[in-house]
Wavefront OBJ file of the C-alpha trace (Angstrom):
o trace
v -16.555 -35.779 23.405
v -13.200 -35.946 24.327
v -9.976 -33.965 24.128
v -7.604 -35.251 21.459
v -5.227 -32.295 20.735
v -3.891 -28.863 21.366
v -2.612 -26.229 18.730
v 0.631 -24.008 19.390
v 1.393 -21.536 16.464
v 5.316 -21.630 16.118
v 7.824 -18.871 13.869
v 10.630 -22.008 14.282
v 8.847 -25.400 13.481
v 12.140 -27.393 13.717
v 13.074 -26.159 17.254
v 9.754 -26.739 18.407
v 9.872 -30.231 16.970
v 12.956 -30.706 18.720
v 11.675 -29.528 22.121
v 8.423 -31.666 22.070
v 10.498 -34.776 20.962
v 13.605 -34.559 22.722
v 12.138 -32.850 26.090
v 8.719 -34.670 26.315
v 9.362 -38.132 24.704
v 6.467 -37.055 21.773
v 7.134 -38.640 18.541
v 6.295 -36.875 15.116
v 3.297 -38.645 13.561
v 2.567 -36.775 10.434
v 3.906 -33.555 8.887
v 1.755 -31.862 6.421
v 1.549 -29.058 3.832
v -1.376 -27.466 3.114
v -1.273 -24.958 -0.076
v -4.565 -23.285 -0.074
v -3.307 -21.545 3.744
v 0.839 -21.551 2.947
v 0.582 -23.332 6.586
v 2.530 -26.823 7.927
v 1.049 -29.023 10.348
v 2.912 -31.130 12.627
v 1.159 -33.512 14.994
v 3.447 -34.699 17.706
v 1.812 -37.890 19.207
v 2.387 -38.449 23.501
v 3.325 -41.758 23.793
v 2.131 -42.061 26.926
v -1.371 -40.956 26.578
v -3.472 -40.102 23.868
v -3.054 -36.856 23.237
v -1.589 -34.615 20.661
v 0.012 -31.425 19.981
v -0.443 -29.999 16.746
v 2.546 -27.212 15.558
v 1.297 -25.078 13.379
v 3.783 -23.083 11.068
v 2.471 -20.178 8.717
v 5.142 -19.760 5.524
v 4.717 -15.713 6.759
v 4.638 -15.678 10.328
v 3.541 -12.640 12.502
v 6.137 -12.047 14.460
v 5.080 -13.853 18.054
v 5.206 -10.538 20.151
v 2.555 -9.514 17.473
v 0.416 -11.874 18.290
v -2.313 -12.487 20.755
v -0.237 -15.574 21.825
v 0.917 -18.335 20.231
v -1.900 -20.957 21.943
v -4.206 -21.766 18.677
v -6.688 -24.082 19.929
v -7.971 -26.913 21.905
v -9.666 -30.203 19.565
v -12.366 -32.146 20.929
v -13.156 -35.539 18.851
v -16.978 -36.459 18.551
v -19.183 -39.226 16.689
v -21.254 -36.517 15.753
v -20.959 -33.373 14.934
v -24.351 -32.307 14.030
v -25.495 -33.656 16.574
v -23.429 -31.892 19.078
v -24.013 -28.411 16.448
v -27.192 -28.735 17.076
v -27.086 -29.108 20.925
v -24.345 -25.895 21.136
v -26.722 -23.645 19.130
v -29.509 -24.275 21.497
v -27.241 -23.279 23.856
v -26.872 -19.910 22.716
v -23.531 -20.501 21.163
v -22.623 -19.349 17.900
v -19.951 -20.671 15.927
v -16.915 -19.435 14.715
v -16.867 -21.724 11.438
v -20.640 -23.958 11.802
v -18.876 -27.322 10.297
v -17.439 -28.195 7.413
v -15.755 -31.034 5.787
v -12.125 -31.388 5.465
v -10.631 -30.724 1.740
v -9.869 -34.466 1.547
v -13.651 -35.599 2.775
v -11.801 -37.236 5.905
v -13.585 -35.030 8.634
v -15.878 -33.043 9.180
v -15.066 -29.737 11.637
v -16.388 -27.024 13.228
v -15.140 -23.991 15.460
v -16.289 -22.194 18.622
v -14.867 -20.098 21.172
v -15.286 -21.030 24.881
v -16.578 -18.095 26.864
v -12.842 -16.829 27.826
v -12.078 -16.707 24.078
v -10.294 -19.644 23.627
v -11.057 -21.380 20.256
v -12.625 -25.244 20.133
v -12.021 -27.578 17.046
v -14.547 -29.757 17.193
v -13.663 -32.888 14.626
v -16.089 -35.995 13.562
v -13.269 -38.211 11.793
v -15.141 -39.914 8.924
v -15.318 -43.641 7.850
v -14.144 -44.002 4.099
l 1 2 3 4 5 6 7 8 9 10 11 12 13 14 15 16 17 18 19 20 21 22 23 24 25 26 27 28 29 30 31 32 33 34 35 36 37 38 39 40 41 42 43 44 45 46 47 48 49 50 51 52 53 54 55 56 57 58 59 60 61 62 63 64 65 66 67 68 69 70 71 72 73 74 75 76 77 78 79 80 81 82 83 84 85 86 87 88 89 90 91 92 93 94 95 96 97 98 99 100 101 102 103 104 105 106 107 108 109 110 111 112 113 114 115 116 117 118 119 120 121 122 123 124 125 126 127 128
């Protein structure tokens, strides 16, 4: 596997943008809405490496004092995921969310905590 992206809940998408653009040189590569969760997804692409930094902006935020902290989660891309599954379970591990596929059928994803509580996307992008 290997790392492809980290999350960072935001209260002020544009300013974020701004400061991953303008700051670090990244470059906005898609901006999307998704309904079902009232939640915008920005992936900010490192031109330099690749690596990604996915904003992600609630329509009703929490207040960031109110939360944990605004780190969401690290992604991890893989060929397989059920493969891997199969090989954290007998691990001991339990998932968070055992996988599932995208609502567009483009991925397939899963979600773990590592043992310090930070959460894992595991993604298997799919071949249409």
């Amino acid at each position: 596997m290997k790392l492809i992206h980290s999350a960072i809940r935001t209260t002020d998408l544009n300013k974020s943008i701004n400061f991953y653009v303008n700051v670090f040189g990244f470059a906005v590569r898609e901006k999307r809405y998704i309904e079902a969760h009232k939640t915008t997804l920005v992936f900010l692409k490192d031109l330099n490496a690749n690596f990604e930094i996915e904003l992600i902006a609630d329509d009703n935020p929490k207040p960031v004092a109110e939360c944990e902290n605004s780190f969401a989660h690290l992604a991890f891309q893989t060929d397989n995921i059920d493969e891997d599954a199969k090989k954290i379970k007998e691990a001991g591990i339990v998932f968070l969310r055992e996988p599932f596929y995208s609502m567009d059928k483009s991925m397939k994803i899963a979600f773990l905590n590592d043992p310090n509580g930070i959460m894992i996307e595991i993604i298997e992008y799919l071949k249409k």
